[in-house]
Short mmCIF file of the C-alpha atoms (twelve columns), coordinates in Angstrom:
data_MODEL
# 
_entry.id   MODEL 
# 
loop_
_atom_site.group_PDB 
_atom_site.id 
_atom_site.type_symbol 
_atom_site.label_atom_id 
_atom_site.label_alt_id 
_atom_site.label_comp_id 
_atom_site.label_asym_id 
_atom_site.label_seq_id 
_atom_site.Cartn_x 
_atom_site.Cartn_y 
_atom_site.Cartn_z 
_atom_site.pdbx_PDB_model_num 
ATOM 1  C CA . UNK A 1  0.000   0.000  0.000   1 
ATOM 2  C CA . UNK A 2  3.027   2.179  0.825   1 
ATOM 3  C CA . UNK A 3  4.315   1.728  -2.894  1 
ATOM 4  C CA . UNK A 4  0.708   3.115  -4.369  1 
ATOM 5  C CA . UNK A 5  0.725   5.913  -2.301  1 
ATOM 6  C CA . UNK A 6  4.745   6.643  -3.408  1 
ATOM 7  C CA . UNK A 7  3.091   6.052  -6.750  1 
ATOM 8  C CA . UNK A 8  0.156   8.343  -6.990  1 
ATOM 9  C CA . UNK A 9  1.111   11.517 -5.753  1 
ATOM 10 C CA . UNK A 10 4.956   10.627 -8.545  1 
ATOM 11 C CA . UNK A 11 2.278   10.393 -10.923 1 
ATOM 12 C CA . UNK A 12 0.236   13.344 -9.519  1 
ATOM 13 C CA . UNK A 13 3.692   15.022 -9.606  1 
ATOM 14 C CA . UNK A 14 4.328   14.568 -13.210 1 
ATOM 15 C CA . UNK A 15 0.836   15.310 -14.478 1 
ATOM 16 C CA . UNK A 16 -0.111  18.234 -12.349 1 
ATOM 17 C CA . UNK A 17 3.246   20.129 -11.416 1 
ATOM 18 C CA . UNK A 18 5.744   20.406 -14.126 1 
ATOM 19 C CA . UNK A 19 3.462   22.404 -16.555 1 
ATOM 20 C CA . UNK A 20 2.216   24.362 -13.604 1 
ATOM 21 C CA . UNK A 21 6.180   24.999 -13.622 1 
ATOM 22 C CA . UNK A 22 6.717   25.300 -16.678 1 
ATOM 23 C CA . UNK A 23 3.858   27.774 -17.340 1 
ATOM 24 C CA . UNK A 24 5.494   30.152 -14.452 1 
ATOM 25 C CA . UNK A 25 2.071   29.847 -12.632 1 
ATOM 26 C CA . UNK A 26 3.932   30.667 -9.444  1 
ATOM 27 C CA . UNK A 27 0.646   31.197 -7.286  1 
ATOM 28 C CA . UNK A 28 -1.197  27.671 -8.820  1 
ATOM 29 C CA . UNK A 29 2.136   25.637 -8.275  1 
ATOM 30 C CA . UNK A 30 2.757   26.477 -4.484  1 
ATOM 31 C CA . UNK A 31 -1.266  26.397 -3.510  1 
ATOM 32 C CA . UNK A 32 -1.151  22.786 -5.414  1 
ATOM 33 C CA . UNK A 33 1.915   22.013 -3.319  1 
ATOM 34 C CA . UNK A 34 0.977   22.705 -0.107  1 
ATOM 35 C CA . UNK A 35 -2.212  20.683 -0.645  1 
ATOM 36 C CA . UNK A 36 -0.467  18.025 -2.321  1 
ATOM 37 C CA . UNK A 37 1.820   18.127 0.846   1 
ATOM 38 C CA . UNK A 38 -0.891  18.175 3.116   1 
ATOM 39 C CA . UNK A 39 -2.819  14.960 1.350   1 
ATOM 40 C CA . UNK A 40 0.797   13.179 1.022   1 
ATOM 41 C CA . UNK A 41 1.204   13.420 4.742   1 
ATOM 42 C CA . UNK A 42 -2.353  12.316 5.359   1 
ATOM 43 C CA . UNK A 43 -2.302  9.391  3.109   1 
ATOM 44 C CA . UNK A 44 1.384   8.342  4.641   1 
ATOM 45 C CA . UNK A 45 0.033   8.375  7.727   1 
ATOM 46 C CA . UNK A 46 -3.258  6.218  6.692   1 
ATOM 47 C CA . UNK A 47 -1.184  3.643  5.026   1 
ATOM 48 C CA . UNK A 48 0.998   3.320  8.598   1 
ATOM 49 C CA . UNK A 49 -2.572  2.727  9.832   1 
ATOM 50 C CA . UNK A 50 -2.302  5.697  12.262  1 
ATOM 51 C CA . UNK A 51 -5.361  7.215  13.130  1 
ATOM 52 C CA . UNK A 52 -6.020  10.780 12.385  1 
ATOM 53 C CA . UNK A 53 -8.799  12.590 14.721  1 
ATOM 54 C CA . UNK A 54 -11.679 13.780 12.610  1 
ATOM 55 C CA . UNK A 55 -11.993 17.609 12.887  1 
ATOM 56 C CA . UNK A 56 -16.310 17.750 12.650  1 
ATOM 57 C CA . UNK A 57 -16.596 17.727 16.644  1 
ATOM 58 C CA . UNK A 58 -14.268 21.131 16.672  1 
ATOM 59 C CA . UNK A 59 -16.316 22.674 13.535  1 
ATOM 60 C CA . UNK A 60 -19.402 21.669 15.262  1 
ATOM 61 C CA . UNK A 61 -18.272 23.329 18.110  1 
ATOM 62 C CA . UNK A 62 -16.808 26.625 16.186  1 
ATOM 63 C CA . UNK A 63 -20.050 26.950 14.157  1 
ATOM 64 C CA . UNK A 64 -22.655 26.976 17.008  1 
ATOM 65 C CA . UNK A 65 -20.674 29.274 19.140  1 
ATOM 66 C CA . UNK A 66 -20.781 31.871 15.797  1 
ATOM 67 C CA . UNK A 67 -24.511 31.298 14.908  1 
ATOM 68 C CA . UNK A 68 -26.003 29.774 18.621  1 
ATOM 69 C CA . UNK A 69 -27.455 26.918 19.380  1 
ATOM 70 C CA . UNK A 70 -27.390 24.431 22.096  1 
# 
């Protein structure tokens, strides 16, 4: 599963960031690489069979404090 993973995001990497590159779309190519970094790190972690916390209890909680609720 680790391989896959290695293997998507070098295939994600060709496909999606080189002509970003080589296009000079400076602002594209580093929001698309931050994410990519992001999703990379999450996936990693997933195929290590960590478990990541979900975030919808603290969205839940930042939402009804803005608009009210219970």
């Amino acid at each position: 599963m680790f391989l896959l993973t290695i293997l998507f995001y070098g295939l994600l990497l060709t496909y999606e960031f080189i002509p970003l590159y080589k296009q000079k779309q400076w602002r594209n190519f580093w929001v698309n690489s931050v994410l990519a970094l992001c999703s990379f790190t999450i996936a990693l972690l997933l195929t290590f069979g960590i478990n990541i916390p979900s975030p919808s209890e603290p969205i839940k909680n930042m939402v009804l404090s803005l608009f009210g609720g219970r």
